[in-house]
N, C-alpha and C positions, 0 to 999 in steps of 0.2 A: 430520855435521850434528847438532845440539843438538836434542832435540825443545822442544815448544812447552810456554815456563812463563805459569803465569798471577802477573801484578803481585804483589806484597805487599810494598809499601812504602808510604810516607808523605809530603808534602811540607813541610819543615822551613822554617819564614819567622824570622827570627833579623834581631836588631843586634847585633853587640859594642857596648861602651862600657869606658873607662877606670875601673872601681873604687877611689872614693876611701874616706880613711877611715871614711866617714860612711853609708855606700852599706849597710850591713846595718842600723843605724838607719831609715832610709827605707824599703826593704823592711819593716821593722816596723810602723812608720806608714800602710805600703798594706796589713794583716795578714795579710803575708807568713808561712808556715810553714815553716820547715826539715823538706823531706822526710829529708834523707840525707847522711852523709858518706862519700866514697870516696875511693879513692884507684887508679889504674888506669893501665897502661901502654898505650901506639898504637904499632905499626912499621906503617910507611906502604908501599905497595911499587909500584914501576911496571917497564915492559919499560927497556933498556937505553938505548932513546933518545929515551924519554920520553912513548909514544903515549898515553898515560893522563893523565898531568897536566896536558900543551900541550894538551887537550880537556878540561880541566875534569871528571876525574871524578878520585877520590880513593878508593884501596883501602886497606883497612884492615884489622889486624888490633885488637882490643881485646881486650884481655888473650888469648881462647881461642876469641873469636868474630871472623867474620869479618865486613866492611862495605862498601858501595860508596856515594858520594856523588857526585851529577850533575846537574845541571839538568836541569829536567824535561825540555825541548826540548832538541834536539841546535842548539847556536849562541846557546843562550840563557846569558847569562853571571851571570844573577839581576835583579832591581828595578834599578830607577836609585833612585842616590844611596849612602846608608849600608846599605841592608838588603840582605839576599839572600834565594834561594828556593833550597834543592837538596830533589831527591828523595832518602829515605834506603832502600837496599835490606838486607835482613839474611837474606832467603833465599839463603843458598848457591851452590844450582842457579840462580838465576837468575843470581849473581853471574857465575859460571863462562860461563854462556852470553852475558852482554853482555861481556866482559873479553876471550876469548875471539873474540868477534867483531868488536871493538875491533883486537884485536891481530894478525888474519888467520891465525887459526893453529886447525884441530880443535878442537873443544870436547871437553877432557877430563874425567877421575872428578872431579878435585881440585885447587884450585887451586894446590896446592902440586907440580902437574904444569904448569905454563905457566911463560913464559919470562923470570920475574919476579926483581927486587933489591930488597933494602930500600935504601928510601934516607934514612929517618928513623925515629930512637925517642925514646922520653920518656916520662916519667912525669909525670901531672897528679892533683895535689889540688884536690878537689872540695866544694861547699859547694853544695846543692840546694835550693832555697825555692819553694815555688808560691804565687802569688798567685791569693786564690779568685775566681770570676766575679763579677760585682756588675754592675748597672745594665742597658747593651745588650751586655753581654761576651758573645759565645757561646765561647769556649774558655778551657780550662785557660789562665793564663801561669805558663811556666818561666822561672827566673831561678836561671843557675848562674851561681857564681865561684871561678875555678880559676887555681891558682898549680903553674905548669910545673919542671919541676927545675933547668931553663937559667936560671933568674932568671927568667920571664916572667911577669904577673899578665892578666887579661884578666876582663871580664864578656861576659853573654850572655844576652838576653830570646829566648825562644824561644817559637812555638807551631806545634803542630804539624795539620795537614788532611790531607784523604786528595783532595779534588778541586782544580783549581786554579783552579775557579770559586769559592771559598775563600781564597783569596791574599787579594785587595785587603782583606777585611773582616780577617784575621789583621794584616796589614801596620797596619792604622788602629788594632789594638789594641796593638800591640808598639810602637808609637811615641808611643800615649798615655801607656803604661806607663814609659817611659822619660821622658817631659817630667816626670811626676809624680818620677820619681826624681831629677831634677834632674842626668840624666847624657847627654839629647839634642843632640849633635851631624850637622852636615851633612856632615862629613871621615869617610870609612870608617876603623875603628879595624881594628889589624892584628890578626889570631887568631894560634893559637898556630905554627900552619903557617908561615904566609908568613914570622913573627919566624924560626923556628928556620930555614930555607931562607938568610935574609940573612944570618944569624950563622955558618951552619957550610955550606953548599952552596952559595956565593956564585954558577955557572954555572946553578945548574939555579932558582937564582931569578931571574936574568934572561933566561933562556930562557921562564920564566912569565911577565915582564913582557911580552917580545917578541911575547907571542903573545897577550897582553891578557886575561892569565886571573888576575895580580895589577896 
């Protein structure tokens, strides 16, 4: 048995959108800042027949740290429409103890003791700009655009809350921010995930179609 962790995550409200040439001019326009450029590798990892993904959480490694993404509710598959909502976890120990109890198997020292595969890597370049609050804005907005090593280009207005009484007001600023960028669509745009699963793991993404989590 795992003893008891206390939460320390965050819940992540995000749109993709398609990144045109014009889209860091615009960002300008809203006076946007270039926090940062990176550049960072993700190996993704689930058990063998998939108990992790077909349930919508997403293990990660980032470069030397570890990651879990999920819906905050269990069945919850994020917002309707283009946006979503996951919880993002970066404690460890916690990680271990839901992943672990996920997978019905002892909760061990390390994750790298459970009965895990990678099933994807890549490298993504990163271009990070925050747009500062102004008017009724209560949160930061993040605005990254990252180009995957597979060809992939993708943007991503992000804000992040800690309660999910939080959500709706996040949700109404990320989607202002995006009409203003003139990049608001009703179609969900694909991240980098779901692209590289179609291009090189053709079963294990429709096995996520199947089960309604792309």
């Amino acid at each position: 048995m795992c003893s008891m962790i206390l939460p320390s995550s965050s819940i992540e409200v995000e749109r993709k959108f398609v990144p045109g040439p014009d889209v860091e001019g615009r960002l300008h326009d809203l006076g946007a800042v270039l926090l940062k450029e990176l550049v960072f590798c993700d190996s993704y990892y689930d058990s063998p027949d998939l108990l992790l993904t077909t349930r919508d959480l997403w293990l990660r490694k980032r470069d030397h740290s570890w990651e879990l993404k999920h819906p905050p509710k269990r069945g919850t598959l994020g917002l309707s429409g283009a946006s979503t909502q996951y919880r993002e976890v970066n404690c460890e120990a916690e990680i271990i103890s839901r992943v672990s109890e996920e997978l019905g198997v002892p909760c061990p020292l390390s994750l790298d003791s459970l009965p895990l595969q990678e099933f994807a890597t890549f490298v993504t370049r990163r271009r990070r700009f925050q747009i500062p609050q102004s008017g009724d804005s209560r949160h930061s907005v993040i605005v990254d655009l990252d180009m995957a090593d597979f060809g992939f280009e993708v943007g991503e207005v992000e804000v992040l809350v800690d309660t999910q009484d939080e959500v709706e007001n996040a949700l109404q600023e990320v989607e202002e921010i995006c009409k203003k960028m003139g990049v608001l669509s009703d179609s969900p745009v694909p991240g980098k995930m779901s692209t590289f699963l179609r291009l090189n793991r053709t079963e294990h993404y429709n096995r996520l179609r199947e089960a309604h989590v792309l």
